[in-house]
C-alpha positions, -999 to +999 in steps of 0.1 A: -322-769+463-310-797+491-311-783+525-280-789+529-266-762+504-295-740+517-276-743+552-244-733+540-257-704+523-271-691+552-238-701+574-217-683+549-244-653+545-238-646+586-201-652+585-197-629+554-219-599+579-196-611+607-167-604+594-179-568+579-156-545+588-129-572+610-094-562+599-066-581+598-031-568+605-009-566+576+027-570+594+049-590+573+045-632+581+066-663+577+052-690+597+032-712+574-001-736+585-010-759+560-041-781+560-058-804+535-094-797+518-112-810+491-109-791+458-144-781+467-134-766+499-106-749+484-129-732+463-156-724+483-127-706+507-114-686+478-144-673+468-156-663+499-121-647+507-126-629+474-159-617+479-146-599+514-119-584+498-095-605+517-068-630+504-073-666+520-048-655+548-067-626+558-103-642+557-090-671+581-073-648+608-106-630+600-122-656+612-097-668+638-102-630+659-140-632+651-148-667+666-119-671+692-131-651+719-169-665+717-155-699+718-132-692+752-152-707+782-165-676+808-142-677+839-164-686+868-174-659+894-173-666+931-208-684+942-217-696+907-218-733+895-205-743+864-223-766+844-207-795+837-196-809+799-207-834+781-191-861+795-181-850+829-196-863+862-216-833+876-202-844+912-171-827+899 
């Protein structure tokens, strides 16, 4: 098996015990996103949205609630430095 697929096994395998037990509110919804994946991708998505028990809506604001708040940057507390970004000049 090519590493690559062995990778994405194992990313899917930790989101899929991520999102054990993250609910998604079932209000009523209008606004539509749309975005543009292979066939491939669409499938992949399915399936895993399937295998949760979760329509494709569901498994990405799954997703959305799970990784959202790890992804917001710490606020900084009084006295400590914050490292700069890639690409930022540490003087500030």
């Amino acid at each position: 098996m090519p590493r690559t697929a062995t990778l994405n096994q194992n990313a899917e395998r930790k989101i899929k015990d991520a999102l054990r037990g993250v609910e998604s509110d079932t209000l009523a919804k209008s606004p539509r996103i749309e975005m543009r994946v292979t066939v491939l991708e669409k499938d992949e998505i399915q399936r895993t949205a399937k295998s949760l028990g979760l329509t494709v809506t569901d498994y990405f604001l799954s997703l959305h609630r799970f990784v959202r708040p790890r992804l917001e940057r710490p606020k900084n507390t009084a006295g400590e430095k914050r490292r700069p970004n890639a690409g930022e000049n540490a003087n500030g």
